[in-house]
DSSP file (Angstrom, degrees, kcal/mol; ACC not computed):
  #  RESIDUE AA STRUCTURE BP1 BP2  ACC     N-H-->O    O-->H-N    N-H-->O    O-->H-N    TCO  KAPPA ALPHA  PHI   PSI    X-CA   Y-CA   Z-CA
    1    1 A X              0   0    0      0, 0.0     2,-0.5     0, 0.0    64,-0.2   0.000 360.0 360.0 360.0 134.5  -18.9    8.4  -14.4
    2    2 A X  B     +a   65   0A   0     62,-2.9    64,-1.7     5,-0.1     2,-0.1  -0.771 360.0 162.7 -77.8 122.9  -19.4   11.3  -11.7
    3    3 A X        +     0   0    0     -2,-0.5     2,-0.3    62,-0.2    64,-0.1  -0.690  27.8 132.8-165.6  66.5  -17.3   14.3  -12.9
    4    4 A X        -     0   0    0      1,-0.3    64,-0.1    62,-0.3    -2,-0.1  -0.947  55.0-145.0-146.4 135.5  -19.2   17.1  -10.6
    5    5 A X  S >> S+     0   0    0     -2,-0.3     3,-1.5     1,-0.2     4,-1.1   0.975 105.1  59.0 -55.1 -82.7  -16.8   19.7   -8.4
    6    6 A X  H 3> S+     0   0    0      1,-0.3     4,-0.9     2,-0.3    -1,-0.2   0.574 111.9  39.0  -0.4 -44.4  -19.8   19.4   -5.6
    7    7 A X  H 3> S+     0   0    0      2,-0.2     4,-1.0     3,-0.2    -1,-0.3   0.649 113.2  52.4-116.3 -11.7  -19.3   15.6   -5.5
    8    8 A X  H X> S+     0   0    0     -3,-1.5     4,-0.8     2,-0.1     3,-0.5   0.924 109.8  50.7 -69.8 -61.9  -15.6   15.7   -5.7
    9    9 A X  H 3< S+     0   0    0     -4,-1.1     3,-0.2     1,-0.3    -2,-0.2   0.806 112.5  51.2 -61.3 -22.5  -15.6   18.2   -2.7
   10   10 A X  H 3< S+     0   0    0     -4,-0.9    -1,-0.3    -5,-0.3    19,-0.3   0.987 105.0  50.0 -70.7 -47.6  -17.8   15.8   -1.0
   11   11 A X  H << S+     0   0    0     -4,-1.0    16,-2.7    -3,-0.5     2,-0.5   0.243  96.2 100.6 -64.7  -5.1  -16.0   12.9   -1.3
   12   12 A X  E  <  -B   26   0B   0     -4,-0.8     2,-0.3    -3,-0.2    14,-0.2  -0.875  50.4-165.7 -99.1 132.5  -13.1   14.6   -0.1
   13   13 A X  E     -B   25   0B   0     12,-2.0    12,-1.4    -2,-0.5     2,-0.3  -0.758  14.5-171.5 -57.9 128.4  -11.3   14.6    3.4
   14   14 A X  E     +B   24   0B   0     -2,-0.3     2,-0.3    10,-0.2    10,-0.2  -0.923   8.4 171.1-121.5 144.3   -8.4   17.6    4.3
   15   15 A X  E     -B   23   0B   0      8,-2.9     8,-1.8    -2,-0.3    -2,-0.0  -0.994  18.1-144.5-129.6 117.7   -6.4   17.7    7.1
   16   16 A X        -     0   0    0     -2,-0.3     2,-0.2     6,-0.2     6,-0.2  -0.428   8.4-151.7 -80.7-167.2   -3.2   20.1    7.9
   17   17 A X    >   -     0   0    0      4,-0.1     3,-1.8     5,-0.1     2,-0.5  -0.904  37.2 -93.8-156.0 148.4   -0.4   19.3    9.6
   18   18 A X  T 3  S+     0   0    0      1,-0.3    -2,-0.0    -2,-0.2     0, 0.0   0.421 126.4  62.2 -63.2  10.4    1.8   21.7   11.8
   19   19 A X  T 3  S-     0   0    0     -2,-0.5    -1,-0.3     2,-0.1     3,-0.1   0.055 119.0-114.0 -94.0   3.7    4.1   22.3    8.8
   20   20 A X  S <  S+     0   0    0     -3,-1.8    84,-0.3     1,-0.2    -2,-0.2   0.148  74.7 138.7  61.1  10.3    0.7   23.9    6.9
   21   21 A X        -     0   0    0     -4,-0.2     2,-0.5    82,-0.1    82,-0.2  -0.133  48.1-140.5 -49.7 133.3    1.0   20.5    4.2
   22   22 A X  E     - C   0 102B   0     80,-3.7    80,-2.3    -6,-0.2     2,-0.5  -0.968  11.9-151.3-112.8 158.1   -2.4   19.4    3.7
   23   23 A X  E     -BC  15 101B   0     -8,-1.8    -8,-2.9    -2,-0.5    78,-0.2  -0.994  12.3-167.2-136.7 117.7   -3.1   16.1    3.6
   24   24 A X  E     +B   14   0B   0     76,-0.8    75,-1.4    -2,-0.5    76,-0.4  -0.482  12.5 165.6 -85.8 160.5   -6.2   15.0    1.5
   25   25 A X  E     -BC  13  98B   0    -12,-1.4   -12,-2.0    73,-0.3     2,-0.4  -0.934  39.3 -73.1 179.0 179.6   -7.8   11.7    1.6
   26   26 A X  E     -B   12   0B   0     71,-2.3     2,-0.3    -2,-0.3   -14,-0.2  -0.671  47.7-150.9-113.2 111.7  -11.2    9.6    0.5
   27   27 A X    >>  -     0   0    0    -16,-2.7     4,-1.6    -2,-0.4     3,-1.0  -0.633  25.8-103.9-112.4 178.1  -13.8   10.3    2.4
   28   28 A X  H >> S+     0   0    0     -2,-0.3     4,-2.7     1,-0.3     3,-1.5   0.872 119.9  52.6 -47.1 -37.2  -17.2    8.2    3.6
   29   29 A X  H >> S+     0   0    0    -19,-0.3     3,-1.4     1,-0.2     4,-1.0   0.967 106.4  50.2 -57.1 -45.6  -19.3   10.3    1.0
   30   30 A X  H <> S+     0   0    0     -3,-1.0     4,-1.2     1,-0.3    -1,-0.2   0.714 109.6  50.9 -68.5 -20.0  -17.1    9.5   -1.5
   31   31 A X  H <X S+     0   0    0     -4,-1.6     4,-1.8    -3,-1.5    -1,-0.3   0.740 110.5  50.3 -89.9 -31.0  -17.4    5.8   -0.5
   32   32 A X  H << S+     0   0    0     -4,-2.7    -2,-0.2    -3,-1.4    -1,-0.2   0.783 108.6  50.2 -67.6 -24.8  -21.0    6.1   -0.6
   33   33 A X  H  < S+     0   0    0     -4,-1.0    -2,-0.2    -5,-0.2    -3,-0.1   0.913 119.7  31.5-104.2 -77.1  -21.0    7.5   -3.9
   34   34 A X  H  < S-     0   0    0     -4,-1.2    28,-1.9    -5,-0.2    29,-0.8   0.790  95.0-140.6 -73.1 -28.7  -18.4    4.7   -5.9
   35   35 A X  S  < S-     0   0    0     -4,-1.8    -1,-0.1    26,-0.2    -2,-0.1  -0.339  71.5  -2.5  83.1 170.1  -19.6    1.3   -3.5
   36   36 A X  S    S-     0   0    0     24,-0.2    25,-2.4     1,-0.1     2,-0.4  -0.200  89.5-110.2 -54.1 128.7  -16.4   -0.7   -3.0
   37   37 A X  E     +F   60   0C   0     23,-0.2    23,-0.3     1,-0.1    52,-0.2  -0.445  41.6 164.0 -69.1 126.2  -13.2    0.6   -4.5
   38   38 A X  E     +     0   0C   0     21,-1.9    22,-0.2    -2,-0.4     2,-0.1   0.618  57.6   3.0 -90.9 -22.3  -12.0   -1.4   -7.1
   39   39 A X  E     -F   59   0C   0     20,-0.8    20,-1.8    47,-0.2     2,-0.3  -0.893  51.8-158.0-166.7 159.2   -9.4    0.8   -9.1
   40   40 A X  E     -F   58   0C   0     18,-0.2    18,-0.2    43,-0.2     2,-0.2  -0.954   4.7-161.2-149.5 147.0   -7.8    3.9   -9.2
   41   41 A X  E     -F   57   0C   0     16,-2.5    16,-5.2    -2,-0.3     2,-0.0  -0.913  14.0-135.0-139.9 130.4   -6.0    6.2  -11.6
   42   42 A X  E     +F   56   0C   0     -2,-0.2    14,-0.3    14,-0.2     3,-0.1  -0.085  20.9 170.9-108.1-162.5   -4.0    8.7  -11.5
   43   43 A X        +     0   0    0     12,-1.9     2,-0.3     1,-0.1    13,-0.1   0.589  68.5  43.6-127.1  12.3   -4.2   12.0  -13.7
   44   44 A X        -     0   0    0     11,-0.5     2,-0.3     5,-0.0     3,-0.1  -0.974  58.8-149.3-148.6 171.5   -1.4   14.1  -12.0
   45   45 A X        -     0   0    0     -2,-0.3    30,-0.3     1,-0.3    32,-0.0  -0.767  45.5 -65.3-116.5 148.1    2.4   14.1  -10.6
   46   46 A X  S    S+     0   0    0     -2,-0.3    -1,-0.3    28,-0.1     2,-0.2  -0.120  91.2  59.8 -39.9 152.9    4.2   15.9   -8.1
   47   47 A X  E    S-D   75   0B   0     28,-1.6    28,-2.0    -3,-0.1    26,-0.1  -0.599  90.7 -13.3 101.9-177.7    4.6   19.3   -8.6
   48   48 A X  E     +D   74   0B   0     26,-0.3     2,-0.3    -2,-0.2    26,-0.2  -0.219  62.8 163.4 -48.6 138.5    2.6   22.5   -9.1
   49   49 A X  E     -D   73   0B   0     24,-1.9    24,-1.8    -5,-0.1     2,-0.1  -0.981  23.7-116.3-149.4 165.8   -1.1   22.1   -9.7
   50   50 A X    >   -     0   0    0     -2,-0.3     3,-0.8    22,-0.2    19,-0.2  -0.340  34.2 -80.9-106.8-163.5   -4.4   24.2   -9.6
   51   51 A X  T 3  S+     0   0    0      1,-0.3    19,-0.2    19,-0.1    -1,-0.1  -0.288 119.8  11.8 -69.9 166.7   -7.8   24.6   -8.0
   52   52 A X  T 3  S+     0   0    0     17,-2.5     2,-0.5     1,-0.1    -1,-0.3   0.774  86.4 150.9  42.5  51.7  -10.4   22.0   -9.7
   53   53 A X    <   -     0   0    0     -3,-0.8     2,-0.9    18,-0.2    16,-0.3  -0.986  49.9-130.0 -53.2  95.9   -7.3   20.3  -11.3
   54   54 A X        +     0   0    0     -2,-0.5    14,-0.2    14,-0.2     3,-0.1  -0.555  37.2 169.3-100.6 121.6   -8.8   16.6  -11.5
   55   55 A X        +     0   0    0     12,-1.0   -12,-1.9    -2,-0.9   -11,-0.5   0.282  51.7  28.1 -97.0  -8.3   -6.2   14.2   -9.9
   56   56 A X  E     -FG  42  67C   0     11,-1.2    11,-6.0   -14,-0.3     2,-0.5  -0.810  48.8-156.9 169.8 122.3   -7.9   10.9   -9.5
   57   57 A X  E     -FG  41  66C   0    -16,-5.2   -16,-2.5    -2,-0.2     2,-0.3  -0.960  14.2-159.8-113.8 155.1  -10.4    8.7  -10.6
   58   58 A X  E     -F   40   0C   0      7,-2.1     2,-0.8    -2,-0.5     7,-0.3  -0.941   1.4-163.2 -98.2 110.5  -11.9    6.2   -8.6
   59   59 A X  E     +F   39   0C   0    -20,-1.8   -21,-1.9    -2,-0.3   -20,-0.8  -0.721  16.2 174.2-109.4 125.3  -13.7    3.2   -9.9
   60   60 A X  E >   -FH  37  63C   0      3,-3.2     3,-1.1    -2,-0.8   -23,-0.2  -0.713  46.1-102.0-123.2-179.7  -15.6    1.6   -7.6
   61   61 A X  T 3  S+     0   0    0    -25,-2.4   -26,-0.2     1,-0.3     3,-0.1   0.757 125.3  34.3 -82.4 -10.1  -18.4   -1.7   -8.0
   62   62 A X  T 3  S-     0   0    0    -28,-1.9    -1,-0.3     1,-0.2     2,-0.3   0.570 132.9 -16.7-110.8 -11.9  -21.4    1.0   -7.9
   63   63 A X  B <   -H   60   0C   0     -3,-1.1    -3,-3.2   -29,-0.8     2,-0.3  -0.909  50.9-117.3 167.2 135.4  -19.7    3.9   -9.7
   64   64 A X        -     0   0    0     -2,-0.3   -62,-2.9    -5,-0.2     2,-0.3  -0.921  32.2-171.6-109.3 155.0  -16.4    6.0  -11.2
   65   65 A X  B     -a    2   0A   0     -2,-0.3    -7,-2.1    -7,-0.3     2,-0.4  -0.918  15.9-146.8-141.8 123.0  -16.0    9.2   -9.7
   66   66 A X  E     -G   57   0C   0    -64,-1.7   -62,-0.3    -2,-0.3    -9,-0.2  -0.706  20.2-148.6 -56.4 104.4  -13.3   11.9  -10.9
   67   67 A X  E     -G   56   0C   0    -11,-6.0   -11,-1.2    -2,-0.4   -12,-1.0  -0.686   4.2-147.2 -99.8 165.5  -11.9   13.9   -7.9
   68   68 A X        -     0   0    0    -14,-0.2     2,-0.5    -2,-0.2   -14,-0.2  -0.612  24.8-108.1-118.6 165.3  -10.9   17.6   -8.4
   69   69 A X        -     0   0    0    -16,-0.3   -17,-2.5   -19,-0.2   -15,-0.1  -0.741  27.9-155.1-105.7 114.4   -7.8   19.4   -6.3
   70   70 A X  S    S+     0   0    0     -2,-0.5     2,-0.2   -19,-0.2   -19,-0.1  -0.040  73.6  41.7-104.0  50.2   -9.8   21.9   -3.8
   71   71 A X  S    S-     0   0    0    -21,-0.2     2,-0.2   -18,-0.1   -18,-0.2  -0.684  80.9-119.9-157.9 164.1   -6.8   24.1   -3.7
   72   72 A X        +     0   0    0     -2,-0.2     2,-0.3   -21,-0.1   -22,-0.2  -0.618  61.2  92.9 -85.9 147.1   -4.0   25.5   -5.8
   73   73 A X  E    S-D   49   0B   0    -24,-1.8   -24,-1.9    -2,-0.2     2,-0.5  -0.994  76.1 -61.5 164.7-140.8   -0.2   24.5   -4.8
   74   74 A X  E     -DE  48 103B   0     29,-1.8    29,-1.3    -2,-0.3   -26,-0.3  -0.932  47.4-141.4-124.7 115.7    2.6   22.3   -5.2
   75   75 A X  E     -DE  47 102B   0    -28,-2.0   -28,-1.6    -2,-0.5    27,-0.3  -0.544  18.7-178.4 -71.9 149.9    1.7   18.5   -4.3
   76   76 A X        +     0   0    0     25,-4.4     2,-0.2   -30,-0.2    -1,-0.2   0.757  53.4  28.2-126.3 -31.5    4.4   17.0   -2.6
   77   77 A X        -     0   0    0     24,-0.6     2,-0.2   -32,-0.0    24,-0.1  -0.332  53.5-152.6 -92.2-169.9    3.4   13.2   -1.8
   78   78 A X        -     0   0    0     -2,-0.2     2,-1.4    22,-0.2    22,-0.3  -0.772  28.2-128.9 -84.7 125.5    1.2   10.5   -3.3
   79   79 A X    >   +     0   0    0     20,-5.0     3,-1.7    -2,-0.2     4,-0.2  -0.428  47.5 166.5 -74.7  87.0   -0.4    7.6   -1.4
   80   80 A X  G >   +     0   0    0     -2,-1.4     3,-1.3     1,-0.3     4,-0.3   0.815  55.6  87.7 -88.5  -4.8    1.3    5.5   -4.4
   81   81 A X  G >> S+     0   0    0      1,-0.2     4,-2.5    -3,-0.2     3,-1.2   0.781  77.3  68.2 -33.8 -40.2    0.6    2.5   -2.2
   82   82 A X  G <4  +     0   0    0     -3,-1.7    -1,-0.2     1,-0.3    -2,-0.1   0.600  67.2  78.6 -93.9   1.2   -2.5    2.4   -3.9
   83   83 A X  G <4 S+     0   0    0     -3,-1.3    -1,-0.3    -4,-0.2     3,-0.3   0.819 113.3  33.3 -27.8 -55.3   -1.7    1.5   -7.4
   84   84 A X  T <4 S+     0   0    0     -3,-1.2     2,-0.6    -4,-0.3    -2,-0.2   0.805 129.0  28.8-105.1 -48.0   -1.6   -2.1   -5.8
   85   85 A X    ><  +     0   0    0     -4,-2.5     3,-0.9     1,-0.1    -1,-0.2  -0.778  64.5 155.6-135.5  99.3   -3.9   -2.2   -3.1
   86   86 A X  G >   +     0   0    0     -2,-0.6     3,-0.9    -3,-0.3   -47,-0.2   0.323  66.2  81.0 -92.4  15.8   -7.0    0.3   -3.9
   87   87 A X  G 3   +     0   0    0      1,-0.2    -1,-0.2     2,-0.2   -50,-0.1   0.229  67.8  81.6-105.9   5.7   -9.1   -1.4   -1.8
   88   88 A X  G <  S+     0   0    0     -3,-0.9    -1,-0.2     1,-0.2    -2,-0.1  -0.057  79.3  73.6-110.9  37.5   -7.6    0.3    1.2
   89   89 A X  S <  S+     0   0    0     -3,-0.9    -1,-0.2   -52,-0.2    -2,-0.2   0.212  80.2  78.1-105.4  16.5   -9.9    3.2    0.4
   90   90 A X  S    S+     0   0    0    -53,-0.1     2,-0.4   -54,-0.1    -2,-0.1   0.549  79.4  75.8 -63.6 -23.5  -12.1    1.2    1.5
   91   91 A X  S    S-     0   0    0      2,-0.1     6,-0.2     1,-0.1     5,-0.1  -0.686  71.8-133.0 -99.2 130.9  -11.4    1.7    5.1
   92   92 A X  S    S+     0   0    0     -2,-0.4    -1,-0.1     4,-0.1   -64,-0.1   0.698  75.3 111.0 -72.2   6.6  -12.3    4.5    7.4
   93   93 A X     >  -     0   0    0      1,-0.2     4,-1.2     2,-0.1    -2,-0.1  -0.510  54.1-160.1 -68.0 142.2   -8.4    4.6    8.8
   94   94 A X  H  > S+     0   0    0      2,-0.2     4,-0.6     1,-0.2    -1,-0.2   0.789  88.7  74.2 -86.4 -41.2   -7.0    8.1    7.4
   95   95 A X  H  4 S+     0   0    0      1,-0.2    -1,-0.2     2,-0.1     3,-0.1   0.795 113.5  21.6 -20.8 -41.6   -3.5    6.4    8.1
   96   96 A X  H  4 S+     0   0    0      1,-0.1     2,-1.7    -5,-0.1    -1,-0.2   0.802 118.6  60.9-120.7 -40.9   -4.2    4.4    5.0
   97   97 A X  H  <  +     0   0    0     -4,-1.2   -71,-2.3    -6,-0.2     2,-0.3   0.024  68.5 123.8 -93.7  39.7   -7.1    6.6    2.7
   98   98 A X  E  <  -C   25   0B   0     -2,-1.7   -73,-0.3    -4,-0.6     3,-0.1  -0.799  45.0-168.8 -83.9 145.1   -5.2    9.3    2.2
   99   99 A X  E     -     0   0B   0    -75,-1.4   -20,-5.0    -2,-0.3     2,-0.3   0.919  58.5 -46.6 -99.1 -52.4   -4.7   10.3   -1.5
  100  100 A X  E     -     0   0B   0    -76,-0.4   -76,-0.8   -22,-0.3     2,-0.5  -0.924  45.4-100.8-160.7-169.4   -1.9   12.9   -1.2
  101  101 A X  E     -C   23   0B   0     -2,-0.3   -25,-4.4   -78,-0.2   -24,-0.6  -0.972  26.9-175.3-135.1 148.6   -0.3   16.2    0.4
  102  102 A X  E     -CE  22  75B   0    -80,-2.3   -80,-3.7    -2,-0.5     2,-0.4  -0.948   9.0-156.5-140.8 142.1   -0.4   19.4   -1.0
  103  103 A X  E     - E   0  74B   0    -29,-1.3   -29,-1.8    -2,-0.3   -82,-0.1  -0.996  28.3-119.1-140.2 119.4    1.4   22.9    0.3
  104  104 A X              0   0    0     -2,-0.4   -31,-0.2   -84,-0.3   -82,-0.0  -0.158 360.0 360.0 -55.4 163.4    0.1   26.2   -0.6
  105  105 A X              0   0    0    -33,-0.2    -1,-0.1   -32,-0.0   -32,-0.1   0.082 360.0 360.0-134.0 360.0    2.9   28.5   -2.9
């Protein structure tokens, strides 16, 4: 299992939104890294959380990879859609491989 900040931060996407939310999501390194996703779990809940906080593993046919929170704040979603179908981190759409949204405090 990969559980390095460096290849969490790679594997990560963020995006604001005109409300300053950011909106994180799985990006292609991170798809390079795990091979097709197979599973997911997660390691946190809505609410407050802090920097390098680890929020999610990903188990994919090549790899598991532990992502870390690259800011402190209050998460406010979850993509919880993906409990059932993790296999749409698979996909380059952000509509769908987003992991969650997070608002600085």
């Amino acid at each position: 299992m990969i559980d390095r900040i460096e290849a969490s931060a790679d594997a990560l996407w963020v995006t604001p939104d005109e409300t300053g939310a950011m909106k994180i999501g799985f990006a292609d390194n991170g798809r390079q890294l795990v091979g097709p996703v197979t599973a997911i779990e997660w390691l946190i809940a809505l609410g407050p959380v802090k920097l390098g906080t680890p929020f999610m593993i990903i188990r994919g046919e090549q790899e598991s990879l532990t992502l870390r929170l690259p800011f402190s704040g209050r998460v406010t979603k979850l993509n919880t859609q993906l409990n059932q179908q993790p296999e749409q981190l698979n996909h380059r759409d952000d509509s769908i491989a987003w992991l969650l949204e997070l608002i600085d405090e």
